[in-house]
C-alpha positions in Angstrom: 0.0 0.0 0.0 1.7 3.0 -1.4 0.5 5.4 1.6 2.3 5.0 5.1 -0.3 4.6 7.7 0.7 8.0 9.3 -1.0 9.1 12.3 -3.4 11.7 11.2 -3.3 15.1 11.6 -5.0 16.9 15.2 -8.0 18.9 14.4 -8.4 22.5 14.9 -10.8 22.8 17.7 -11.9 26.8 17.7 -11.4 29.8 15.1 -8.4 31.5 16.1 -8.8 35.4 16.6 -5.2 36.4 16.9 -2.3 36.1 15.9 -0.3 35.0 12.4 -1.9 32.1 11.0 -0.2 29.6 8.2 -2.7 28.2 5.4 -1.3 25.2 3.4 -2.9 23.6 0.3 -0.6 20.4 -1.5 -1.1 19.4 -4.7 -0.2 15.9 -4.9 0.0 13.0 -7.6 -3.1 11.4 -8.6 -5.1 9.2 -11.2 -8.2 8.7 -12.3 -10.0 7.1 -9.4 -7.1 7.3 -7.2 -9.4 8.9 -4.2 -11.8 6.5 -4.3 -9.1 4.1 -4.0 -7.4 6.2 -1.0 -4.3 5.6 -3.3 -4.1 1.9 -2.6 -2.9 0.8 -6.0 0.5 0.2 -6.9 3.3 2.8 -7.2 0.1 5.7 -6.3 2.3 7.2 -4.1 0.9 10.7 -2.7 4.1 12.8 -4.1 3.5 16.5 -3.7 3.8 18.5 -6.9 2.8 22.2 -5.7 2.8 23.4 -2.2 0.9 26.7 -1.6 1.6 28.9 1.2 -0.1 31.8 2.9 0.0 34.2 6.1 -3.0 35.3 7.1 -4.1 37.7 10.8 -6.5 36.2 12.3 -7.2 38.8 14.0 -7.9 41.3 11.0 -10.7 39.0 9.4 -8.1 36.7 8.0 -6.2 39.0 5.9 -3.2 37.8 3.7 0.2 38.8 4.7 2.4 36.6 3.1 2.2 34.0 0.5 4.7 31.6 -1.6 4.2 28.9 -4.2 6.5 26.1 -5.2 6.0 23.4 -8.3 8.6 20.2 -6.5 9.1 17.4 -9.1 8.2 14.1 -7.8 10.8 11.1 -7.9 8.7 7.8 -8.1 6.3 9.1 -10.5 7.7 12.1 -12.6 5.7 11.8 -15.1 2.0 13.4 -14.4 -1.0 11.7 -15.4 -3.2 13.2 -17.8 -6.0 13.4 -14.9 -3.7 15.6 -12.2 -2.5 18.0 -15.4 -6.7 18.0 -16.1 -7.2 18.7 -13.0 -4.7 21.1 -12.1 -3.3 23.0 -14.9 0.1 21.7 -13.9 1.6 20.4 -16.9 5.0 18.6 -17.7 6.4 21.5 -19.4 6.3 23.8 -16.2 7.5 21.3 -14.0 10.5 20.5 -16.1 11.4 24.3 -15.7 10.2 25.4 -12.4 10.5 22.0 -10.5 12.4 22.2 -7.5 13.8 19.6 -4.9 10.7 19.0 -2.0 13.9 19.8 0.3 14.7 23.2 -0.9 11.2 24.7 -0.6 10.7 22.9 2.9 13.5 25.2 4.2 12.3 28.2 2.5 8.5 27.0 4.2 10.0 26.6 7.1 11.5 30.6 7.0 8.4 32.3 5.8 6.0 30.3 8.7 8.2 31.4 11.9 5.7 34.5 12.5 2.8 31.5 12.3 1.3 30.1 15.7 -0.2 27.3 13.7 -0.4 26.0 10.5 -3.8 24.9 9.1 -5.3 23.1 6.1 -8.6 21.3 4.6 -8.4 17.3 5.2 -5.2 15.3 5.2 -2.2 18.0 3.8 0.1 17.7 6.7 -0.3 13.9 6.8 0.5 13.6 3.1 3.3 16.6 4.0 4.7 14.1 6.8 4.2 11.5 4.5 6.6 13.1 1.7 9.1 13.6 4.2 9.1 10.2 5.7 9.7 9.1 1.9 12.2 11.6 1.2 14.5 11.9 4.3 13.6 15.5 4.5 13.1 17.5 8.0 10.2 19.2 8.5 9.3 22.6 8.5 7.0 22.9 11.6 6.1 20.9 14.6 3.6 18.6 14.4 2.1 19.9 17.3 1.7 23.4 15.4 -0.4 21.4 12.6 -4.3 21.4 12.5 -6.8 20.0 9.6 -9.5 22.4 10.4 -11.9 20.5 8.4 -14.4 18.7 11.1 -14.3 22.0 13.0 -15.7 23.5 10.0 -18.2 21.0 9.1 -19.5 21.5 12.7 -19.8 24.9 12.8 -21.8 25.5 9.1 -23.8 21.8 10.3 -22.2 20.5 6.6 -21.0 17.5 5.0 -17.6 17.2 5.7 -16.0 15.5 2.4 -18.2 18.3 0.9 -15.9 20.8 1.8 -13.8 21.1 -0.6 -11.2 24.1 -0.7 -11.6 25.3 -4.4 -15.3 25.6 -3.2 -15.4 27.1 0.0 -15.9 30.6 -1.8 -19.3 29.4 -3.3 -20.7 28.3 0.2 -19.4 31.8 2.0 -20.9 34.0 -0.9 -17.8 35.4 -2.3 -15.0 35.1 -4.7 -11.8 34.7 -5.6 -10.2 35.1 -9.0 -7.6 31.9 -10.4 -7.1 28.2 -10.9 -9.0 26.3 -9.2 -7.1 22.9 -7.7 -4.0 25.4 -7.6 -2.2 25.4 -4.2 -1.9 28.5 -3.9 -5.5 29.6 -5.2 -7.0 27.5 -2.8 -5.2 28.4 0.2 -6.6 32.3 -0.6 -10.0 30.6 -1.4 -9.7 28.9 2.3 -8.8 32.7 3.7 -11.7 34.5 1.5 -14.1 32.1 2.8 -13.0 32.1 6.7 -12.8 36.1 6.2 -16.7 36.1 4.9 -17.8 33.8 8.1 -16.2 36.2 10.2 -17.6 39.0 9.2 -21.0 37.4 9.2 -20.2 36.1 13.0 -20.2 32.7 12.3 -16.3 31.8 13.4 
């Protein structure tokens, strides 16, 4: 089973309302019907391709402050499948010439998210982040202890379907917008802030 077991990742359990907060979205390798699968089939390992980065204030309705892309080429799989380029807009071409070693953009992560009192994401990011570096032998850039999938906390509070809640579409359910790629790291890290920034304002967070 190409995925390692990890343990997953704590929940978030309240909105912050201070502070510098990190927002991480991974792209990562995929086929067609690999999440169905859970990535069970042979050599679908979960390699991340993009990572997306962003600095929000929690206290100042989620506002950005910081943000920082990276394409990483994957080693067991380097060539993408026609579903993740489909899917992503990520094609061969632009990962041949802006590809960079998963190490190298885990230090610079690591740099940019000092001023962060946690790190959150939407489902399993830092397990498939944990995951990479397991496979990789790469240190990484936070504490586990600072990492939170804020996902069940959100299902709770809007009384949603979890596996639903999908970042790319968080926009649509808070009644605003966000211009880009969807299924883009960094896109849907600012879709995750435009959304928690709109359910502030309207008191729900």
């Amino acid at each position: 089973m190409p995925t390692l077991g990890l343990p997953l990742d704590s929940h978030l359990r309240s909105w912050p309302h201070n502070g510098i907060i990190g927002i991480l979205d991974l792209e990562y390798t995929a086929w067609q019907g690999s999440a169905q699968h859970k990535w069970s089939r042979p050599m679908e390992w979960r390699e991340i391709v993009q990572i997306g980065f962003l600095l929000v204030d929690a206290g100042a309705q989620f506002q950005e402050c910081g943000a920082v892309e990276f394409l990483v080429n994957p080693q067991f799989n380097p060539i993408l499948s026609d579903y993740f380029v489909e899917l992503t807009g990520i094609t061969q071409d632009s990962l041949k010439k802006e590809g960079l070693k998963l190490s190298d953009t885990l230090k610079t992560l690591s740099n940019i998210g000092k001023s962060a009192t946690s790190i959150i994401f939407n489902g399993s990011d830092g397990e498939v982040l944990r995951e990479n570096c397991q496979l990789f032998d790469c240190k990484m850039p936070w504490n586990k202890q600072i990492l939170f999938n804020f996902r069940p906390l959100l299902a709770d509070t809007l009384q949603h379907n979890a596996e639903s809640l999908v970042s790319s579409d968080l926009p649509r359910l808070a009644r605003t917008h966000v211009e880009g790629r969807a299924h883009s790291a960094l896109h849907d890290c600012r879709a995750i802030a435009a959304a928690l920034s709109a359910w502030r304002q309207e008191g729900k967070l």
